[in-house]
LUMZAFI-825591 format. One record per residue (C-alpha): x, y, z. Coordinates in steps of 0.2 Angstrom, whole numbers. Each point is the difference from the previous one (the first is absolute). Example, Ala and Ser with C-alpha at 12.3 -4.5 7.8 and 13.67 -1.06 7.14 Angstrom:
% residues 2
      px      py      pz
      62     -22      39
       6      17      -3
END
This chain:
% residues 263
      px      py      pz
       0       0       0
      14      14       4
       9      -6     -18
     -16       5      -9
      -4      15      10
      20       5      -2
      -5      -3     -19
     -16       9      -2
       8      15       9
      15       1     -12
     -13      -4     -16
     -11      15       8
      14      12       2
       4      -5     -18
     -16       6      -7
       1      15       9
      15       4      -7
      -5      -3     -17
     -14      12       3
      12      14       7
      10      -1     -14
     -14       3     -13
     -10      13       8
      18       9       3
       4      -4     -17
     -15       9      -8
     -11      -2     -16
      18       1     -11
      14      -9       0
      17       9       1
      17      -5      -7
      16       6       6
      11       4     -16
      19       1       0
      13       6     -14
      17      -3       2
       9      13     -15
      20      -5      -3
       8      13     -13
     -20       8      -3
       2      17     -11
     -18       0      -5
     -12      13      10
     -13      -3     -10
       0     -17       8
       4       2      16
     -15      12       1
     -13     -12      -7
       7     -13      12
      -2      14      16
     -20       2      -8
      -2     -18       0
       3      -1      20
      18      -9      -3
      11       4      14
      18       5      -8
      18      -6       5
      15       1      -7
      16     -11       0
       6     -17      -5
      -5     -14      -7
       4     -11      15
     -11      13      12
     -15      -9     -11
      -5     -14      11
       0      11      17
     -15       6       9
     -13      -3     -11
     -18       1       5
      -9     -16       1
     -11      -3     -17
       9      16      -9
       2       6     -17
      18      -2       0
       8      11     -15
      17       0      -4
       8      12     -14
      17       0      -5
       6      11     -12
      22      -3      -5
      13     -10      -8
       3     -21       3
      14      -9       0
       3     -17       2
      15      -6      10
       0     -20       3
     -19      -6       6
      -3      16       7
      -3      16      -6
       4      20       2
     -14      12       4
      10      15      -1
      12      -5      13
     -12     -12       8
       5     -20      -2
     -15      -9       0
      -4     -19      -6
     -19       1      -8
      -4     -16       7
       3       5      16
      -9      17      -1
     -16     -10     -10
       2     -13      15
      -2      14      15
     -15      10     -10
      -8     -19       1
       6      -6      16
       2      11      11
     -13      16      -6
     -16       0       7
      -7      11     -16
     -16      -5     -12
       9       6     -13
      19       1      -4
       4      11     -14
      19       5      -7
       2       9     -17
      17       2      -7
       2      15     -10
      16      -5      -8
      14      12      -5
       9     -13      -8
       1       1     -20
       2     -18      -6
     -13     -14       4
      11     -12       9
      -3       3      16
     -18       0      -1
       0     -17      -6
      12      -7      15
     -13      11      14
     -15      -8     -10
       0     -17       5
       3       4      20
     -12      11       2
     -16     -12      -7
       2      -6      17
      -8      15       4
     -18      -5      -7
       0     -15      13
     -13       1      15
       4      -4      19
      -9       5      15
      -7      16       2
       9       3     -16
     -12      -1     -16
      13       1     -15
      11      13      -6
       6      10     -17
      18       3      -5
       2      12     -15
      14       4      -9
       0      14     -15
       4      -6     -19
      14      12      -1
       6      18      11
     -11      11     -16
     -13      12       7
     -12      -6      -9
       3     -17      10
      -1       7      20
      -7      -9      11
      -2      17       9
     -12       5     -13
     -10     -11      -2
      -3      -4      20
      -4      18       1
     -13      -2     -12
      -7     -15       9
      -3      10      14
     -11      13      -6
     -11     -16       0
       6     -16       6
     -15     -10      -4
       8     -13     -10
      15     -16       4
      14      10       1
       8     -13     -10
     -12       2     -15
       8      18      -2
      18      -8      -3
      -4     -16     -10
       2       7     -13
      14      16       1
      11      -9      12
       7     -15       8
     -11     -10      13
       3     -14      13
     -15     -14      -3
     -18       3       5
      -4       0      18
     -16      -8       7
     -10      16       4
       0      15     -10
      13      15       5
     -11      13       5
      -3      13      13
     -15      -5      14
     -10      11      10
       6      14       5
      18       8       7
       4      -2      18
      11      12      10
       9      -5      16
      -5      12      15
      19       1       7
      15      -7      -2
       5     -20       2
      11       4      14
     -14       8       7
     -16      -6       5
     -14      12       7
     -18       1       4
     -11       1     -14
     -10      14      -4
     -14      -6      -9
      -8     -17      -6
      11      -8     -13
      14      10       6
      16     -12      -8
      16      -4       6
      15      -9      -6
      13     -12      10
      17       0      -5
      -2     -18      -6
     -14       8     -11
     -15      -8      10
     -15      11      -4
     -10       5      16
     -19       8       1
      -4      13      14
     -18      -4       6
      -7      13      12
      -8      -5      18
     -20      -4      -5
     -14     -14       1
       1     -16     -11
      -7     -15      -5
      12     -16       6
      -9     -16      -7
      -8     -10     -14
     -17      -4      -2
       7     -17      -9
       3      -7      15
     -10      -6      14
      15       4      14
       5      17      -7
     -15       9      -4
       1      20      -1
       2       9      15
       4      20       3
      19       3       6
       6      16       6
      18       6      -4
       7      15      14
      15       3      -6
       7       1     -21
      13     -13      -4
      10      -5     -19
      -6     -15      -6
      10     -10     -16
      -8       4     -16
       4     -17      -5
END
């Protein structure tokens, strides 16, 4: 009897929580969007990325993997020459093996989406067809993770930047992403859910090395390890299921505001 009472309170207090979370959440879903720009000289992009809610950084390609929010748009833009010493590669002045980066986006990111374009400087074609085959790994699908796009550009021409031609998806990005550069450029394998933007942008209310109390309902707040938290103000709710017999709806009352993981 105290193992299924010990059970029913913990199923209870799962319900509830469930039922924080959406009336915290609201009636539209928000989506935390993050750009990481290496060797970016295009304002015209960086300012359609800003409009779009995407939250801007700058610096390497090996920063890529760290504190990401949980279920993000993940965007990386790298703009610069590559060359090829041994099985690893020079990001201007970074040495990186692509397996390894492709790897960590999967492994270890906790984004929907993992997106890297290569806006190459580089004026022949052989290093494109060495990065190509590496970064199909990137389509792949593995936990929270929901596939991923690599890009690369057909050549270092204007009338072939990636920059471009993400900045014109933005003015309405309601297509795959990868639809817009089947075509024009080159592009890892299709993933198993289209690229697109969902719901709306989130905003973080403070720093990750800082956590404060919420101000309003919904308020957000990202960990350092990327985990995605919902403020949810002190109120009445509803804690139980009209499924079942043991747990049917009763009215709980919450004194105090807490944080609560939005996943």
């Amino acid at each position: 009897m105290t193992c299924q009472r010990q059970l029913l309170i913990h199923f209870l207090g799962f319900v509830l929580s469930l039922v924080v979370v959406g009336l915290c959440l609201g009636d539209e879903p928000s989506q935390f969007r993050r750009a990481r720009l290496v060797g970016n000289t295009s304002i015209e992009l960086q300012s359609a990325l800003k409009k779009r809610g995407f939250l801007i950084s700058k610096g390497t390609l090996a920063d890529c993997t760290l504190n990401t929010p949980h279920h993000a748009f993940n965007l990386i833009y790298y703009r610069g020459r590559v060359e090829q010493d041994g099985d690893k590669w020079n990001f201007s002045g970074e040495e990186i093996v692509i397996g390894d980066l492709v790897d960590d986006l999967q492994q270890d990111n906790i984004a929907r989406f993992n997106v890297i374009l290569f806006d190459l400087l580089n004026g022949d074609d052989d290093v494109r067809k060495f990065l190509r085959s590496p970064l199909n790994g990137l389509a792949s699908r593995g936990g929270t993770n929901r596939g991923g796009l690599a890009v690369i550009n057909k050549s270092a021409s204007e009338e072939d930047s990636l920059a471009n031609m993400l900045t014109s998806w933005m003015l309405d990005p309601k297509t795959d992403l990868r639809s817009l550069f089947s075509n024009s450029a080159y592009v890892s394998v299709e993933p198993v859910e289209p690229i697109v933007l969902h719901g709306i942008p989130a905003s973080a209310i403070s720093p990750a090395n800082r956590l404060i109390k919420g101000g309003s309902t919904g308020d957000q707040w990202i960990a350092p390890d990327g985990m995605n938290f919902i403020w949810c103000p002190p109120g009445k709710y509803t804690m139980g299921d009209n499924a079942f017999i043991d747990s049917q709806p009763v009215a709980v009352t919450i004194d105090k505001g807490f944080w609560i993981s939005k996943f």
